[in-house]
ZAMARGU-4260 file (C-alpha; in steps of 0.2 Angstrom, whole numbers, plus 5000, padded with zeros to 4 digits):
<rodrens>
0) 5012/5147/5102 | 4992/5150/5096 | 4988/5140/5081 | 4984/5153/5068 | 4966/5155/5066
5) 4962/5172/5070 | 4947/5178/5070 | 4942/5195/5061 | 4925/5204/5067 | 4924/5213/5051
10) 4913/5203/5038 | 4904/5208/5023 | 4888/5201/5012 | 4890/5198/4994 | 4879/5184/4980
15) 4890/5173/4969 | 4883/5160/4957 | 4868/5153/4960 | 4873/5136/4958 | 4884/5138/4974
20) 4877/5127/4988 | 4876/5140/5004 | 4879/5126/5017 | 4894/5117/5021 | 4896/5101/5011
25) 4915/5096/5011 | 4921/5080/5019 | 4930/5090/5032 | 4941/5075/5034 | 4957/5087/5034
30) 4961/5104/5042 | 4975/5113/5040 | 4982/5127/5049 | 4999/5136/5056 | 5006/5138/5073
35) 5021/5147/5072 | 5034/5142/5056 | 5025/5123/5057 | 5009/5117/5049 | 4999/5107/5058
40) 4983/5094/5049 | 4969/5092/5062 | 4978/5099/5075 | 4995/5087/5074 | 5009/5092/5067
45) 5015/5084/5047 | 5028/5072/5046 | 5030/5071/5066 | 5048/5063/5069 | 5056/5066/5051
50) 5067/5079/5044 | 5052/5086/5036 | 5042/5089/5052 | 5031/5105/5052 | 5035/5106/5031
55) 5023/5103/5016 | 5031/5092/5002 | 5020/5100/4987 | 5017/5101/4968 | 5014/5113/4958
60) 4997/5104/4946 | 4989/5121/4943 | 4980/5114/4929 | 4971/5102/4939 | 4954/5113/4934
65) 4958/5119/4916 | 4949/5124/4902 | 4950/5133/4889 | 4936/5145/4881 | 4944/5152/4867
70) 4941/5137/4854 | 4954/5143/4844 | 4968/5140/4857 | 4959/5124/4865 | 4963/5112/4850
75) 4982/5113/4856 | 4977/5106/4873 | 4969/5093/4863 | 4973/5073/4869 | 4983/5062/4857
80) 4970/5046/4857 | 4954/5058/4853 | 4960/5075/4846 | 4950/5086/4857 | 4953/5093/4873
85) 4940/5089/4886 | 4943/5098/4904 | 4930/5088/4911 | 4943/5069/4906 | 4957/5081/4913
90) 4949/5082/4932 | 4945/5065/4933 | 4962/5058/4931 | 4968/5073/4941 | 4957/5064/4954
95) 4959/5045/4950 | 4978/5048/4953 | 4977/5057/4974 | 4978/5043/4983 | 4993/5039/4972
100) 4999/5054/4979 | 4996/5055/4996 | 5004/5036/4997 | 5021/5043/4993 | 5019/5056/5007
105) 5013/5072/4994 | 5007/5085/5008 | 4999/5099/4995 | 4994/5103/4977 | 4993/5119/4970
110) 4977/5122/4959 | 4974/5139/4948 | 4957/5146/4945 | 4967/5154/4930 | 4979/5141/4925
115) 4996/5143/4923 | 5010/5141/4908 | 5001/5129/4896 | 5018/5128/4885 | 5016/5146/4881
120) 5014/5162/4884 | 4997/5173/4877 | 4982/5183/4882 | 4971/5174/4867 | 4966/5158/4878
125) 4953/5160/4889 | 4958/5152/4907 | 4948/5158/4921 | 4937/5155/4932 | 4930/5172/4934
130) 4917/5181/4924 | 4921/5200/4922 | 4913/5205/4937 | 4920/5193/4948 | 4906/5181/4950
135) 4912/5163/4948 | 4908/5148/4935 | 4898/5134/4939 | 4909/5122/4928 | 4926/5128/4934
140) 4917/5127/4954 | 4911/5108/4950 | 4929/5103/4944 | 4937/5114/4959 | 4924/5104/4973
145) 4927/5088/4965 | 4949/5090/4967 | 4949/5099/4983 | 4938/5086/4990 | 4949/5071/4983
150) 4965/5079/4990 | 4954/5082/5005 | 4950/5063/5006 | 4970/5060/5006 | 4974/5072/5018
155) 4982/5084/5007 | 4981/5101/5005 | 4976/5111/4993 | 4985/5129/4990 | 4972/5138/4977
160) 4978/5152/4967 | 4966/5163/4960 | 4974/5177/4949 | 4988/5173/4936 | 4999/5183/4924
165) 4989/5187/4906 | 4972/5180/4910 | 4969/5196/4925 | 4963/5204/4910 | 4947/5195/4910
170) 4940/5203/4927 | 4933/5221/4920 | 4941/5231/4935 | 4948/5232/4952 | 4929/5229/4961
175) 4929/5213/4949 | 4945/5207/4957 | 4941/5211/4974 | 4922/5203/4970 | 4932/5188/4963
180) 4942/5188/4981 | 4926/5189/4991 | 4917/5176/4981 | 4929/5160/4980 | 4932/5164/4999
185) 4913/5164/5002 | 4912/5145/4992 | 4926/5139/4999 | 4918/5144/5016 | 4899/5138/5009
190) 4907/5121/5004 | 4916/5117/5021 | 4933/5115/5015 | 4946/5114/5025 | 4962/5109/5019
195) 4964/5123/5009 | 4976/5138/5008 | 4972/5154/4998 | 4987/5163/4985 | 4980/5177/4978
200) 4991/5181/4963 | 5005/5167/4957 | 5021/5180/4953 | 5013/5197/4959 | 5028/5203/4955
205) 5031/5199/4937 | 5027/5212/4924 | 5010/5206/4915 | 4998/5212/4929 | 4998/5228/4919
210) 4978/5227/4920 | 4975/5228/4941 | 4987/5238/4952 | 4980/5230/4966 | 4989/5213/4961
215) 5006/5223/4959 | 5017/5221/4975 | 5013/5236/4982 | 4995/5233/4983 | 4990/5214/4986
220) 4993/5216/5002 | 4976/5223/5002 | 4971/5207/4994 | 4976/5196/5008 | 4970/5208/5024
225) 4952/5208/5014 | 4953/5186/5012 | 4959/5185/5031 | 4946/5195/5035 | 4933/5186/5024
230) 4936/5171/5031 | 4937/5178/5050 | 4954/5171/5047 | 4950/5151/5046 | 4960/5150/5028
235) 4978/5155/5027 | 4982/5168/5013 | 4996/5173/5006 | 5004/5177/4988 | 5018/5172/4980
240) 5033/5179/4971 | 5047/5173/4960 | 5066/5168/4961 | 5072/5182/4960 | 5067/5191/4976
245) 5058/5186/4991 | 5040/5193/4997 | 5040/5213/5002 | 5038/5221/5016 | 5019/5224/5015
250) 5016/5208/5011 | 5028/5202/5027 | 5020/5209/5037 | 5000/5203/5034 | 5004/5186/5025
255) 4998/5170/5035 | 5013/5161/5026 | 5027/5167/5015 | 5025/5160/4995 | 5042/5161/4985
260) 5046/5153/4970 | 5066/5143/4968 | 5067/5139/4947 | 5084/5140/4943 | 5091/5143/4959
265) 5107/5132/4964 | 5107/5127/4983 | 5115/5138/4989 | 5106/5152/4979 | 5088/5145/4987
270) 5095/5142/5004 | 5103/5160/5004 | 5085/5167/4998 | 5079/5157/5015 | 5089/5165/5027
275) 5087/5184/5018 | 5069/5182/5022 | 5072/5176/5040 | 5083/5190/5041 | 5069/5204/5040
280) 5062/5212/5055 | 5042/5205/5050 | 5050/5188/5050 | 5059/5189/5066 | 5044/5199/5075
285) 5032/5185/5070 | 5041/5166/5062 | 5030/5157/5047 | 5030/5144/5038 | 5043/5147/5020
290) 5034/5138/5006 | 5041/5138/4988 | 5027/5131/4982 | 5035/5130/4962 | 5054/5127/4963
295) 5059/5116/4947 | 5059/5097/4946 | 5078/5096/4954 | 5076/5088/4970 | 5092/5094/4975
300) 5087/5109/4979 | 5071/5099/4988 | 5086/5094/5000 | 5092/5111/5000 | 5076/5117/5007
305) 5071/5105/5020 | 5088/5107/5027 | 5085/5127/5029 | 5068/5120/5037 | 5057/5126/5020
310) 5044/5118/5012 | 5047/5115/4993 | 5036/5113/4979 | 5039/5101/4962 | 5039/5110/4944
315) 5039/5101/4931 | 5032/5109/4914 | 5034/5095/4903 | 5027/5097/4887 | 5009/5095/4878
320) 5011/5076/4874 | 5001/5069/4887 | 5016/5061/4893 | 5030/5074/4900 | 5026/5088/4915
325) 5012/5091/4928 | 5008/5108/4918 | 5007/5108/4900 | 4989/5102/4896 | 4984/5089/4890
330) 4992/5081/4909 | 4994/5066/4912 | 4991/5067/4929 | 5001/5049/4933 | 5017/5047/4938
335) 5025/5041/4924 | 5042/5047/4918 | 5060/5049/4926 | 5058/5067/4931 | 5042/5062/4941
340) 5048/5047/4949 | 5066/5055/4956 | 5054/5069/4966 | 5040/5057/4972 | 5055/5044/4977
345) 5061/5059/4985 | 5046/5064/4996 | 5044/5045/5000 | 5062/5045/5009 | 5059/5059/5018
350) 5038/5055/5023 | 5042/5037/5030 | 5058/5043/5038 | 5049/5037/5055 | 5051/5017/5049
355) 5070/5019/5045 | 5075/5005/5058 | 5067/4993/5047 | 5078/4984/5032 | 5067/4969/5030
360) 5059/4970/5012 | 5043/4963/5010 | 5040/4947/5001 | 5035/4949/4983 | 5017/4949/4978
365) 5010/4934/4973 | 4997/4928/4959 | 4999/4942/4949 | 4983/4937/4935 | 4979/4953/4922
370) 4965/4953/4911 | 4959/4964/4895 | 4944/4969/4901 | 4945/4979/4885 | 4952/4986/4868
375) 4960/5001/4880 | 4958/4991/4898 | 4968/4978/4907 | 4963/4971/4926 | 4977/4967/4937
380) 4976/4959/4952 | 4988/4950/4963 | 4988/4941/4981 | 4994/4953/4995 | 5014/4955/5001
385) 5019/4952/5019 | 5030/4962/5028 | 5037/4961/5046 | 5030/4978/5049 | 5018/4981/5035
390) 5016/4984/5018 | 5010/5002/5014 | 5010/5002/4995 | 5012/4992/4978 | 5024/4999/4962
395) 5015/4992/4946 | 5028/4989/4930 | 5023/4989/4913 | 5036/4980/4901 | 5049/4984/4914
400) 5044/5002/4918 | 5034/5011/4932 | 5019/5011/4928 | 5012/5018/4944 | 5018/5020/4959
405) 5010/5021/4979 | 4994/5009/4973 | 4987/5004/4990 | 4975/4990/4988 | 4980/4974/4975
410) 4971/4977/4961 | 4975/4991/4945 | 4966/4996/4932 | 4979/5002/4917 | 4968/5014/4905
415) 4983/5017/4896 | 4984/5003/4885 | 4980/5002/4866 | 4972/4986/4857 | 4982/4970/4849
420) 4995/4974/4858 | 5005/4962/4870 | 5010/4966/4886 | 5021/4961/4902 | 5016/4966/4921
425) 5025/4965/4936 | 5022/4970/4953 | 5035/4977/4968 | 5028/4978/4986 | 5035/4993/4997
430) 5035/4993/5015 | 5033/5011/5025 | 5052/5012/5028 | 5054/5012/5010 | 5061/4995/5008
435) 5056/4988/4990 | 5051/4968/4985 | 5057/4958/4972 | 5047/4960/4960 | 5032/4945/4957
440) 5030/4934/4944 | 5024/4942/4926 | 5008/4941/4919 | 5007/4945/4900 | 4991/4949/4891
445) 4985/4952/4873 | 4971/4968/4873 | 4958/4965/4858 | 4958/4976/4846 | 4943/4988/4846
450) 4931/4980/4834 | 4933/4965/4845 | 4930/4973/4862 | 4924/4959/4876 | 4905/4962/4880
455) 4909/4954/4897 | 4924/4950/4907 | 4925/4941/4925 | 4939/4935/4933 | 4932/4935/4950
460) 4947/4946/4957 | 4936/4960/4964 | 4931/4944/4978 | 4912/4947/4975 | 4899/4946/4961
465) 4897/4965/4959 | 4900/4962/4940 | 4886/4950/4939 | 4867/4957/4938 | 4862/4943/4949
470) 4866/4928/4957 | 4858/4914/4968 | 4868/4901/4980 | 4885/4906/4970 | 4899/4910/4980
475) 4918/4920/4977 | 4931/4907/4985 | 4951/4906/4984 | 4952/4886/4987 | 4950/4879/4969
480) 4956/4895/4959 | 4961/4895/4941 | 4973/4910/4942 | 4973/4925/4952 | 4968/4927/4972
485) 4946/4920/4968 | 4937/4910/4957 | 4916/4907/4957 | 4910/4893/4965 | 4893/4883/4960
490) 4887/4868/4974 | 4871/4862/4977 | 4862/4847/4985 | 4847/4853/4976 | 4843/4873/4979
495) 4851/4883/4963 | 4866/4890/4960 | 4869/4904/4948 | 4875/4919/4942 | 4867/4930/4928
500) 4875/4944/4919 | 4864/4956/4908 | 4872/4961/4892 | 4863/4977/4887 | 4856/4977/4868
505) 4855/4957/4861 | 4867/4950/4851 | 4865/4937/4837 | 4883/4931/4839 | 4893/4929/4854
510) 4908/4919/4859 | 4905/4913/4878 | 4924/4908/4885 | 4929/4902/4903 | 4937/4890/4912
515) 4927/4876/4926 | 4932/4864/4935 | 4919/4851/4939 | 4924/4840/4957 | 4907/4830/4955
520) 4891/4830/4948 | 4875/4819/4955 | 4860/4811/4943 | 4855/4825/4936 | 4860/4835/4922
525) 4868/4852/4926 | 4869/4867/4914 | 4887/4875/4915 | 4885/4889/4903 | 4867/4896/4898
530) 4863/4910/4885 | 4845/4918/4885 | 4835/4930/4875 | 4831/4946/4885 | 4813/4940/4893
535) 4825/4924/4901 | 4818/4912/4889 | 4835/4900/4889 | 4840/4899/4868 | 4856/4888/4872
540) 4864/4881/4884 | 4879/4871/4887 | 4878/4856/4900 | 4885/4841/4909 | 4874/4825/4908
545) 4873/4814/4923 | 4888/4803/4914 | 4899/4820/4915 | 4899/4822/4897 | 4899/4837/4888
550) 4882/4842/4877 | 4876/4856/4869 | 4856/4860/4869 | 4844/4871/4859 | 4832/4875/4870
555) 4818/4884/4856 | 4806/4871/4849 | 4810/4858/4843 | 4823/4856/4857 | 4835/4844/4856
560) 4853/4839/4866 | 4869/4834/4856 | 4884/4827/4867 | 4901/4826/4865 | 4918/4820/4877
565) 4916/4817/4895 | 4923/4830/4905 | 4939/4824/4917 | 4936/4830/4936 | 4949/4838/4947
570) 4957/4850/4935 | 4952/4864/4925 | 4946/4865/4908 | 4944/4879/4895 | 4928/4880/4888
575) 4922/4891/4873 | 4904/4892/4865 | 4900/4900/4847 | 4879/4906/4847 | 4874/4910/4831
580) 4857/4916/4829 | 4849/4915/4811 | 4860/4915/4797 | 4848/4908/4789 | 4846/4895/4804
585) 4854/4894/4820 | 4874/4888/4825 | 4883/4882/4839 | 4899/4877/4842 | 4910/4872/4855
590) 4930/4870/4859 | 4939/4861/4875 | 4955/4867/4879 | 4956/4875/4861 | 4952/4858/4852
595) 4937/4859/4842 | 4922/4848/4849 | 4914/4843/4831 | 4901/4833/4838 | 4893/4850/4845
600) 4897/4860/4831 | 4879/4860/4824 | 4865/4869/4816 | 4849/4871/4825 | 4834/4883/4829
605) 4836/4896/4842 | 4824/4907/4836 | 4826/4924/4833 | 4827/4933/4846 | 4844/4936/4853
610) 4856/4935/4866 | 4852/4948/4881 | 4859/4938/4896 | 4872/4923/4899 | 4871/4914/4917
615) 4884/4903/4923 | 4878/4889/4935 | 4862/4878/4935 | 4845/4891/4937 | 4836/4878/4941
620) 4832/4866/4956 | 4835/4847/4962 | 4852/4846/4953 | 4869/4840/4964 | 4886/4849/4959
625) 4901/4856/4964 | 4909/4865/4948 | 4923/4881/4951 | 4924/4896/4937 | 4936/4907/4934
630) 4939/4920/4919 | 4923/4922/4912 | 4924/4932/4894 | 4909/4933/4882 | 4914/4944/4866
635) 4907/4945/4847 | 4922/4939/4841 | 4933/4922/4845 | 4943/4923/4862 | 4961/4918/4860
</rodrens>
């Protein structure tokens, strides 16, 4: 059977936004398109060898794009931890969270240019993506270019609906509509993206498009005959319509795909509503694919679906606390409640069906280290599972519950914590056939609270320098590490061997905190920890003499050394260093493995100028050392 991409010989000129690029700028890393009842991406059939072969697994996340431009209405979309609503925060986490997605086997998204139910129903909000002629917006297009090229990126597919129920009102008239038709049509074309599908109306059926006939079921027809034809038929079209009833016979008959919708429905109700349509003479004279593409959050009737051979699509309103749903803004775009977990648990069985010979789990993932890289940050990383076929994804658990789930490298960035608050992370390794870890060990960390946010963290688990501003003969190693997978490594016969981190504006008092483990030192002196004013010029550094003691020196005239304890090789030491500048003169002081060092506790010059950049690591040459670092912190206020 022909893959569906026909080709029309009728085309049409028309402007839209100037801001719109007018070549073809998408990844083009995923094409989808129909041949027969089965969707095909890059020309091979989805889910080859499941139950779910030919199907799209999908989610309804129309407010991927949102916004809102009726302030009036907007402050209810407002986000709990700022009290405003920002639409631009709202894509970017839409974004951050695809890969998640397309880990667990997500095969679509649908994404409105008008929204959807934001928790209720009214004409006052402003939620479009059209202007009243039909031309398009330049901010709703960035945020539109920026998700379909992430989804495109995973290889899923993005269904765009364009019109929805009590925001048509804010196209003038009919041209408008067909305008707006021709213009996304044209972008998506201009913008060479190809994993899309067009909907034209969500619900044609329903009662509020009292403003367009032309969206009313016995006219969008036209609607999808003049975006086929648009497209010279490279982007499936179709609209959708609600439980109650399937697609008419107009629409049968032109539609590249038939759109239904299954809330409510039992089973037997939605697998009844699949074999009515298939019944139909313009099903029979030409099979597509069935898609509900917004079916309710009971992934029993997902079952129901795939066993009447139809795609089915998650719904799951929620509410607007940033917490609950996929549609009641503000989202929070992770998967992070009950409801969201069953469906996504649900997809994963069904996507990795191929592996299901495999029972062996994984082994647990090791090394788990997390890090407050912030008051509202933590840094987790962790040493990778093995698996007798291999490991496909990582489930990360916050005081016992799913954080996230479908992480594919082994590291996490949690932006979801709060500060002075203690927390509890594990880690569960999952294999392709679905088979689950036990869970690693914990790591627990304490978040500072915003007044006492870190100016720098390191813990070298990114396996580079990239957070360093430069470095010289320093190295990223795994054989002397502290915690974690990578520690720093300083070693020299003579060249140097450093890292330098710029802090931004200077500070007159810092806390320097990180741990070293020194395997030798030669006849020279060797500066560990080095704080400098914004020109380079050293103010204070911390140091090991050629006795492997511990000093302190001030460094601005008159310049003078204080030293202490000597440091034990062969094991690791916590080191943490006060710089006070002025006050009315300058301080330092120094603890070792959180015991005060009050020989270097001491008052002395350091100028005025302050702090602009630490270094870790001798700068300078003819020294011999060998001395690891790990979990380098340097914060205004004490690190405990």
């Amino acid at each position: 059977m022909p893959i569906r991409k026909l080709v029309f010989l009728c085309t049409a000129a028309v402007a839209f936004v100037s801001s719109t690029p007018t070549v073809a700028t998408g990844t083009g890393i995923t094409d989808v398109s129909i041949q027969g009842t089965r969707f095909l991406i890059n020309g091979s059939v989805t889910y080859p060898g499941t139950d779910i072969e030919g199907l799209l697994l999908n989610s309804r996340m129309v407010q991927a794009v949102f916004d809102d431009e009726n302030l009036g209405t907007a402050e209810k979309w407002a986000y709990p931890d700022t009290g405003a609503w920002d639409p631009e925060r709202n894509v970017s986490e839409f974004v951050a969270q695809v890969p998640t997605y397309a880990a667990e086997g997500l095969g679509a998204v649908t994404i409105g240019l008008q929204g959807g139910h934001p928790g209720e129903y009214s004409r006052d909000r402003i939620v479009s993506a059209f202007t009243s002629d039909g031309s398009l917006k330049s901010a709703w297009l960035d945020r539109l270019d920026r998700a379909i090229s992430a989804c495109d990126a995973a290889g899923i597919v993005v269904i765009v609906s364009l019109f929805y129920q009590l925001q048509d009102h804010h196209l003038t008239d009919e041209a408008a509509v067909q305008r707006g038709v021709d213009n996304i049509v044209d972008w998506l074309e201009a913008r060479g993206h190809e994993n899309v599908i067009i909907e034209i109306a969500n619900e044609s059926s329903v009662g509020n498009y009292d403003h367009h006939p032309i969206l009313q079921p016995a006219r969008i027809d036209e609607l999808i005959v003049r975006a086929q034809q648009r497209s010279s038929g490279t982007i499936p079209v179709s609209a959708s319509f609600p439980s109650g009833g399937i697609p008419p016979p107009d629409v049968r008959s032109v539609a590249d795909l038939f759109l239904m919708h299954g809330n409510a429905l039992t089973p037997e109700e939605l697998t009844g509503k699949v074999a009515t349509l298939r019944s139909k003479s313009e099903y029979q004279d030409e099979p597509r694919p069935i898609v509900f593409n917004e079916a309710g959050s009971n992934v029993d009737l997902l079952d129901a679906a795939v066993s009447s051979g139809a795609s089915w699509g998650y719904y799951d309103q929620g509410e607007n606390n940033y917490v609950d749903g996929f549609q009641s803004p503000p989202v929070n775009w992770s998967i992070n409640t009950d409801l969201k977990r069953s469906f996504f648990s649900r997809v994963r069985f069904y996507a990795h069906q191929g592996s299901s010979s495999d029972t062996a789990p994984p082994s647990a993932p090791s090394d788990l280290a997390a890090i407050a890289a912030a008051h509202d940050r933590v840094d987790l990383s962790w040493t990778a599972a093995t698996d007798d076929v291999g490991v496909t994804a990582y489930d990360v658990y916050r005081d016992g519950w799913l954080l996230s789930s479908g992480v594919t490298s082994t590291s996490y960035a949690d932006i979801t914590v709060t500060g002075s608050t203690t927390y509890s992370y594990e880690v569960v390794a999952r294999d392709a056939a679905g088979n689950s870890s036990t869970p690693s060990e914990p790591a627990w960390v304490t978040t500072p609270t915003e007044t006492d946010e870190h100016l720098f963290v390191d813990d070298f688990e990114t396996g580079d320098l990239s957070r360093w501003t430069t470095s010289s003969g320093f190295s990223v190693q795994r054989d002397t590490v502290y915690a974690g997978r990578f520690a720093g490594r300083a070693a020299s016969t003579g060249p140097r061997a450093h890292a330098r981190r710029d802090l931004g504006a200077g500070v007159f008092e810092l806390f320097g905190n990180l741990r070293v483990h020194v395997t030798g030192i030669g006849s020279q002196p060797v500066t560990v920890f080095r704080f400098t004013a914004d020109d380079g010029t050293s103010v204070v550094r911390l140091l090991l003499n050629n006795r492997g003691r511990l000093c302190i020196r001030d460094d601005v005239k008159p310049a003078k050394t204080e030293c202490s304890t000597a440091l034990q090789t062969g094991t690791w030491h916590e080191i943490q260093v006060r710089v006070l500048i002025g006050d009315p003169e300058g301080r330092s002081e120094v603890w070792l493995n959180d015991v005060p060092v009050l020989d270097l506790w001491n008052t002395m010059g350091l100028g005025t100028d302050p702090v602009a950049q630490v270094e870790i690591g001798e700068s300078a040459a003819g020294s011999t050392f060998d001395i690891a670092f790990d979990d380098v912190v340097v914060s205004p206020t004490y690190v405990g």
